[in-house]
C-alpha positions in Angstrom: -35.4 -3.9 7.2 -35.5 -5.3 3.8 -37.1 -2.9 1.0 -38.2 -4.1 -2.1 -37.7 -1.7 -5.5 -41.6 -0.7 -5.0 -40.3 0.9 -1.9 -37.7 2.9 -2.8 -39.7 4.2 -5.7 -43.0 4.6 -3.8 -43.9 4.3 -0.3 -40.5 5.1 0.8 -39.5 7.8 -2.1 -35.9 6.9 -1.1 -36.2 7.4 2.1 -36.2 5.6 5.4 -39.3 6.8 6.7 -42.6 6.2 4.6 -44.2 9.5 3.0 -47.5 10.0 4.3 -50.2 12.1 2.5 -53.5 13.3 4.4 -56.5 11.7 3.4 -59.7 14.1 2.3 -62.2 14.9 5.3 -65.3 13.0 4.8 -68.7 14.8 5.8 -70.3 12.8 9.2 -73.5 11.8 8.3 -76.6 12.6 10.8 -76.4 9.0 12.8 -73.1 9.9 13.8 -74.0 13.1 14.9 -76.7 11.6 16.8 -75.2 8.6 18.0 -72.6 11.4 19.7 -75.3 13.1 21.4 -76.9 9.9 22.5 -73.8 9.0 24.5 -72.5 12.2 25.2 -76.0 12.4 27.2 -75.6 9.1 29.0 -71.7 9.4 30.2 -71.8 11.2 33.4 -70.6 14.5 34.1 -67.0 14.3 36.2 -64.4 16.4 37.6 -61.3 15.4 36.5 -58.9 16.3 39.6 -62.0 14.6 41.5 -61.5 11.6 39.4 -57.6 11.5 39.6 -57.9 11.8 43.6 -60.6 9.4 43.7 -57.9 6.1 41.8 -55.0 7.3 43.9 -56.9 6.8 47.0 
């Protein structure tokens, strides 16, 4: 892979995996939290074994 100086200096810091940095959390706002109840409340409750038997068969 080609790197350009910008790389070695930045993204890269000399290195030949990029540095990542962790991005502040951001607050959800209500909708979210509503729009997660709204679907929680409509996907239907399952048993996951039942489930896994139920595709192999």
């Amino acid at each position: 892979m080609t790197r350009n100086k910008a790389d070695k200096d930045g993204v890269y810091g000399r290195r030949d995996r990029p540095i990542l940095t962790a991005l502040d959390k951001l607050d959800e706002p209500p909708s979210l939290t509503t729009l997660h109840t709204l679907i929680q409340e409509r996907l239907p409750r399952i048993d996951l074994p039942e489930l896994l038997l139920d595709v192999a068969g």
